[in-house]
N, C-alpha and C positions, 0 to 999 in steps of 0.2 A: 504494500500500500504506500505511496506518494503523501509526502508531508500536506500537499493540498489535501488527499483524501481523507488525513488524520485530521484536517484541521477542517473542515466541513462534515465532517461526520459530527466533532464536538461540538461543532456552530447549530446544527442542527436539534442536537441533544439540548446543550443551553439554551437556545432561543426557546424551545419549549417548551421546560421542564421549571427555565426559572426565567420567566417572564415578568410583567410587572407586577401581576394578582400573585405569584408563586406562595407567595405568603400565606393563600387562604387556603392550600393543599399542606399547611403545616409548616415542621422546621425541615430544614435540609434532609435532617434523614428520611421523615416523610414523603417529600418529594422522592427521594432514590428510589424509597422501597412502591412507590406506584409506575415506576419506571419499570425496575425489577420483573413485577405483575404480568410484562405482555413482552420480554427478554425470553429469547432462548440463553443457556450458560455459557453456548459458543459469542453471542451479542455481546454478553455481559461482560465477557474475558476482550472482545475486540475494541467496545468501546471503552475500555479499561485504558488496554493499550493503547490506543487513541488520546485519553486523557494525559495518559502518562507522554508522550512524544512531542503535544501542544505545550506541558507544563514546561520543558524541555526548553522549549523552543521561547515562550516568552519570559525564561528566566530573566528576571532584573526589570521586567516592566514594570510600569505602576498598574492600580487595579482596574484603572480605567479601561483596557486593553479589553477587558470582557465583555463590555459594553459598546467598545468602538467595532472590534472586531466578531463578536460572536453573540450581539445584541442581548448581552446576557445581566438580569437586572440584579442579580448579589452581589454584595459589597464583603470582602473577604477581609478588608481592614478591620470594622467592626470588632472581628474577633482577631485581631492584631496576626493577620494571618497575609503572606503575599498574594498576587493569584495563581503563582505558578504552586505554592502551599497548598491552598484549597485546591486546585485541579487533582493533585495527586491524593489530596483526601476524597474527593470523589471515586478517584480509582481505587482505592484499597477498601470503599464501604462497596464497591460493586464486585469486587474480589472475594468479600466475605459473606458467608451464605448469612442470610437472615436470622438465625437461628442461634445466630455465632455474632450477633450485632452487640 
């Protein structure tokens, strides 16, 4: 997969999963685990690794980066976190089986 495909697959997943209302689907982990709900475990592992390659990639930007480039409305400073942080916290709650959360 091509770092555009990694990075439009993520755009895809954040635009909308955490949109502007994201909030009223819960906290972050709630959002994941309704994601989770309509994933196969091969999805869940790609757009893992998808996560993890974008995190990668915009190491060192500001958080704005998820909103310019992947219209994605969480602010990961909040919780004093970068966005390249939270990307890969995405990916390891999508790694771990629910059960195990």
């Amino acid at each position: 997969m091509s770092t555009d495909d990694h990075a439009a697959r993520v755009k895809e997943f954040l635009s909308t999963y955490f949109h502007q209302d994201w909030r009223l689907d819960g906290t972050v982990g709630d959002v994941v685990a309704l994601y989770r709900e309509g994933e196969s475990q091969e999805g869940l592992r790609s757009l893992a690794d998808s996560l993890d390659v974008v995190a990668e990639q915009i190491k060192g930007e500001p958080a704005s980066v998820l909103w310019k480039t992947f219209y994605c409305q969480y602010d990961p400073t909040v919780h004093r976190q970068t966005a390249s942080q939270w990307l890969r916290e995405l990916a390891q709650m999508l790694r771990t089986p629910p059960d195990q959360a």
